[in-house]
N, C-alpha and C positions, 0 to 999 in steps of 0.2 A: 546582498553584499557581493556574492560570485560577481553576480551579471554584471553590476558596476564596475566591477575592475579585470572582467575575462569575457562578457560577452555571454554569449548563449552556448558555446561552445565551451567554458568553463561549468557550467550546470551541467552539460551535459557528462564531460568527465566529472564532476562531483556524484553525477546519481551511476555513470557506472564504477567509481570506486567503492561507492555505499553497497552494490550489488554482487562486485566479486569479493570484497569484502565479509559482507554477509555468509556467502558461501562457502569461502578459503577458511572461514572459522569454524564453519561447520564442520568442513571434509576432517580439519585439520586435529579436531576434538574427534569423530569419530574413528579416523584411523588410527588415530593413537589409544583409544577404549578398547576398540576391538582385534588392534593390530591387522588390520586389515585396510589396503592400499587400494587395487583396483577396481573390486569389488564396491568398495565405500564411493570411491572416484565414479564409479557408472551411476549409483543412487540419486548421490548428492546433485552430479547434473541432470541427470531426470525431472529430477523437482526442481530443480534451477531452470528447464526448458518449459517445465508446466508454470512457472511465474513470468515467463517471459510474455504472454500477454499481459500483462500488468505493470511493465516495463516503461513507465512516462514519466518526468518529471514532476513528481507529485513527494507531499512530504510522508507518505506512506512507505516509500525507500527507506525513511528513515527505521519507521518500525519495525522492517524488513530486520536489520543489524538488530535492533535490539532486542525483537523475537530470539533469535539465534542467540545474544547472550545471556539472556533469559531462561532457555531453556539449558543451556550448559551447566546453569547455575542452579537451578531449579531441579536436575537431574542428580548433577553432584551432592544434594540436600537430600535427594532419596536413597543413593548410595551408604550414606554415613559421612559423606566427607565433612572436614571441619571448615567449614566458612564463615567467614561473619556475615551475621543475618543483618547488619545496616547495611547490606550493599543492595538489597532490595528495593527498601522505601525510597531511597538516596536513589538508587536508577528508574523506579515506578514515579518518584518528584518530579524529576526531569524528563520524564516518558510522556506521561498526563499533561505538562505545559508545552509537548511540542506534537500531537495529535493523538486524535480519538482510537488510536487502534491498539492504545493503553489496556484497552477493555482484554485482549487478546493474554497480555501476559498474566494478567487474573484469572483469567479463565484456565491457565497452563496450570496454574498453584493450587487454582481450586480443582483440577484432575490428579494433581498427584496427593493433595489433603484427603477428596473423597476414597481414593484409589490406597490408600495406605489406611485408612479407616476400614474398608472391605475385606483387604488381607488379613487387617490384625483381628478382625470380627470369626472371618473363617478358621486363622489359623494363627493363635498368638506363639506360639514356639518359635515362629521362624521371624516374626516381625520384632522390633526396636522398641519402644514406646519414644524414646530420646527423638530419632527421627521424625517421628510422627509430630513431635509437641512443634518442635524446628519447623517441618511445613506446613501447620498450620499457622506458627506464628508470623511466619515469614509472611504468607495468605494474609491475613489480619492487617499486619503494619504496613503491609503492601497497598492494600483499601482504606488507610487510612491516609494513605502518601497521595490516594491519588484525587483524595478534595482536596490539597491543599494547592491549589489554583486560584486565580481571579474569577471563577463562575463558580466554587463549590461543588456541590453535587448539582448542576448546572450542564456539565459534561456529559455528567448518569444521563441526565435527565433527557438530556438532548440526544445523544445518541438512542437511548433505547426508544425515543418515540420515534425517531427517524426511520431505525427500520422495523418499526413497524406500525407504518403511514405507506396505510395500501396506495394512495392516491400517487405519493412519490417514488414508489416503490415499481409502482408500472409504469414510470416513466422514464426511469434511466433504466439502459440496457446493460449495465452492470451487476444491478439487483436481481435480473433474468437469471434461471437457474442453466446452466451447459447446454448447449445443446452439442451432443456429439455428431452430430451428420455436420458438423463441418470440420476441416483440416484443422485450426488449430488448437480444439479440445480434443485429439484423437491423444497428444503426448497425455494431458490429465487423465483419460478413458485408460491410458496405458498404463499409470502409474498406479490408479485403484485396481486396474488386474493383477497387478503383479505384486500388489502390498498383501491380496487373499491369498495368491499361490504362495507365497514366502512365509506368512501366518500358517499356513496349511500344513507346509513340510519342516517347519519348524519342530523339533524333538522336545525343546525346552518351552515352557510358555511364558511369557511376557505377563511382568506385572499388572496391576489393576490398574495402576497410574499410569502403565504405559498404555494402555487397552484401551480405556477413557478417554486419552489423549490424543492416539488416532482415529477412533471412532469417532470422538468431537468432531474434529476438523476436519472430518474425511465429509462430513455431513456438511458443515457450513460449507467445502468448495460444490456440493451438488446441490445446496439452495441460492447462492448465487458465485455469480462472474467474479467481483469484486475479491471478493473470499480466496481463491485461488493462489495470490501468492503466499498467505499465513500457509495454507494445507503444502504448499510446494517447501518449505523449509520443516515442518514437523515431520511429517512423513520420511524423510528417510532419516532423521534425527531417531524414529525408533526404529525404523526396518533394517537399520544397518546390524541391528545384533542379530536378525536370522537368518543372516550372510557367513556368517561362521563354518560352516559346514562346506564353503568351496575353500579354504583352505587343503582341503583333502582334493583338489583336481590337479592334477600334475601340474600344467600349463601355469594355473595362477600362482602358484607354489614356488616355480620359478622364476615369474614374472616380480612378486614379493620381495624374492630373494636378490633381483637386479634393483628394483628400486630402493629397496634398502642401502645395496653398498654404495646407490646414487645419493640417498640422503644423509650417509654418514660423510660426505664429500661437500654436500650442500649444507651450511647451517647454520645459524640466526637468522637474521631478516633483511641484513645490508641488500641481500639479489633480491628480494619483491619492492623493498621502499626504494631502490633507485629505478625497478623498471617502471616501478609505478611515476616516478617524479619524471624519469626520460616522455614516456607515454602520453602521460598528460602535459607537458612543456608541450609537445608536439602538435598535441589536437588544440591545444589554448591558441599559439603561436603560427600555426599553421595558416596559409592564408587559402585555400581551398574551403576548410572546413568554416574559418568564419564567412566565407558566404554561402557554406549548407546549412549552415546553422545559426538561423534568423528567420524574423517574420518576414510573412511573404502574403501576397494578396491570391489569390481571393479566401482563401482561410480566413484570413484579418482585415480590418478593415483598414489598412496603414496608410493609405493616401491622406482620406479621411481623420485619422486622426492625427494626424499632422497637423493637418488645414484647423484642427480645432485647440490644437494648442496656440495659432495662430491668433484664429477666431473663438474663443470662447463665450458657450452661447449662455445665457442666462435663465433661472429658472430649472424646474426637475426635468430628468432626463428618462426616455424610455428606451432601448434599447436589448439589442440582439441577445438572448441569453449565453449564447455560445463566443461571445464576442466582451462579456463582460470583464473576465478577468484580465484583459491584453487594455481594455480602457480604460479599467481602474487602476493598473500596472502604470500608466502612462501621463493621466489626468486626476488622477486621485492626490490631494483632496479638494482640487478646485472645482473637479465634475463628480458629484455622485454618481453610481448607476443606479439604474431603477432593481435590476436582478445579474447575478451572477452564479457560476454551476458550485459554488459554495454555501450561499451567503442563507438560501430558506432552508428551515429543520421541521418546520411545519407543515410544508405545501400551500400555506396561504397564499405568498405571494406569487409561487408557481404557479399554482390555479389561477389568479388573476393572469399573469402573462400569459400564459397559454388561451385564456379570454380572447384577449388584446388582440395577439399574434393570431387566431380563427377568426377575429369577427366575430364572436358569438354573442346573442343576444347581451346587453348589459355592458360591452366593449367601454362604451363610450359614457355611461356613469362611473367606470372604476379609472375613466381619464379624467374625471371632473376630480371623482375625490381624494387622488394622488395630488391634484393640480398639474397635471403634465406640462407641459410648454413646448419640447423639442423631444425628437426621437434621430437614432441612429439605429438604421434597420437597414435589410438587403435592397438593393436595388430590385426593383418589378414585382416584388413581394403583393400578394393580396392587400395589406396592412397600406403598405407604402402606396399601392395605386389609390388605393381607396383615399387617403389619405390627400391626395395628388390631384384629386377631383373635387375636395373639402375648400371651398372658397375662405374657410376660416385658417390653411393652413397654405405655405408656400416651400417652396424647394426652395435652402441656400446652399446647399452642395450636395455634387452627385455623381458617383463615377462608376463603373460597371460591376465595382463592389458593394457598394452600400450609399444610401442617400439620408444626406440632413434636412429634417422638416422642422420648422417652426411655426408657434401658432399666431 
């Protein structure tokens, strides 16, 4: 719906509003718990720099936000605060039908369930039971909100075998675990040092639910890439409380004390919702940015698919995995594709194209029992020469991006 009426350039302000967004609620909730300004301000974007490769047009933004109000809520339920526990299922409903990283805010409930069950085990004097019963109900109605979808436990199902389907699992460079010897996991490398020194000289210790909580996620960003933006929003969501203690450094003491009398100058929301509307009018409207922000060839195969809305060829389609989502976007539902970087949870069909795409023994039985007809692949490709010497196949288009073969 953006695209249709702002271009690519309205997406793109949509996912960076979801992203300071995200953040601004973060800072905004912690400096006000812990009365602390720039100290919380240095955290917050830390982890906001270690999400930054993660940063693409993907509906995982979304869960980005709702991570963040998730755990504010979630938090406030470990506190004692009085909230109503339908705001859970009601936001995990609508979590679950708009992507899989639903699993995430379960995972947060069931740290602070387990994490309050260890306290109370250790040390009932000082724990609630009230609180406890709250988030585990919360937890409960939460996993109950989140079958009710069009797949059921279909979601569960599909995501847990996803990752962990070794076969798919080495194939996206996403699932790869960090590697720090390069520049842009040096900010995450930096974040996991400085979250053990801040644990370390901490006087006061952190709940079990808080403990659980970053140790969860501190592990899923070092088993993979993907993972990195959940741990860039948790992470300073609990390290802002062993921040406490630079209150006492003269400098930041003062600096507190100026942005205080800045904030009591500053207040409601009228100055971010108008810079934000000025901001985004600007890049939507702008006529530079709509032509940075557009397909472009040789990424995509756009000649081509042009000529094929033109030309629509008949019969199944094989095609480019990495080209799939811009020709389903395009031609969908007059062109199926064969594969897209969404559409298998299995690997089966990944393994088939990846066949296809090698040549590998068998290639050309798993094109009999698709039924193939035509393929959109790279121009000079092994696949496409081969392909090109096949008296049973012909080129009807071909540009220095991608060529169409028919059988």
């Amino acid at each position: 719906m953006t695209y249709l009426y702002t271009g690519l350039a309205g997406v793109i302000a949509l996912s960076a509003l979801l992203i300071a967004s995200t953040f601004t609620l973060i800072y905004s909730n912690l400096s006000t718990r812990v009365n602390l300004r720039i100290p919380v301000l240095i955290i917050v974007a830390w982890g906001a720099f270690a999400t930054s490769i993660n940063w693409v047009t993907r509906p995982h933004l979304m869960s980005m936000l709702l991570l963040a109000i998730w755990l504010i809520w979630s938090d406030d339920l470990r506190r004692g605060k009085k909230i109503p526990l339908w705001r859970f299922p009601v936001l995990m409903l609508l979590w679950s039908n708009l992507h899989g990283e639903f699993i995430a805010g379960i995972l947060v409930l069931l740290a602070y369930s387990v994490g309050w069950t260890m306290d109370y085990l250790l040390d009932r004097t000082s724990t609630t039971s009230d609180i406890g019963k709250n988030i585990w109900l919360a937890l409960i109605l939460s996993a109950l909100a989140s079958l009710l979808n069009p797949g059921g436990v279909g979601p569960w199902v599909g995501i847990l075998g996803f990752v962990n389907n070794q076969y798919l699992m080495s194939r996206m460079l996403e699932a790869n675990t960090p590697n720090f010897q390069t520049p842009e996991m040096r900010i995450l490398l930096g974040l996991l040092v400085i979250s053990i020194f801040l644990l370390a000289i901490k006087k006061e210790k952190l709940s079990a639910a808080q403990g659980l909580l970053l140790a969860g996620f501190s592990a899923m960003s070092l088993i993979a890439v993907r993972n990195i933006h959940l741990y860039g929003i948790v992470a300073p969501f609990v390290l802002a409380e062993t921040l406490s203690e630079t209150k006492k450094i003269r400098l930041v003491e003062r600096l507190e004390l100026t942005l205080q009398n800045v904030e009591r100058r500053i207040t409601g929301i009228l100055w971010p919702v108008t810079a934000t509307v000025i901001l985004s009018t600007f890049v939507i409207t702008n006529s530079f940015a709509q032509i940075f922000y557009q397909f472009t060839q040789p990424m995509f195969p756009v000649q081509a698919v042009e000529w094929l809305k033109k030309n629509p060829q008949q019969g199944k389609m094989y095609n480019d995995l990495n080209w799939g989502g811009y020709i389903a976007f395009h031609l969908w539902p007059e062109q199926l594709t064969f594969i897209d970087s969404m559409a298998d949870v299995t690997g089966e069909v990944t393994m088939q194209y990846e066949i296809i795409l090698t040549l590998t023994d068998g290639w050309q039985e798993i094109f009999e029992q698709h039924n193939i007809e035509w393929t959109i692949i790279e121009s000079n490709s092994p696949l496409a020469l081969t392909l090109e010497n096949d008296q049973q196949w012909r080129v009807v288009y071909e540009d220095d991006t991608a060529v169409i073969l028919h059988k």
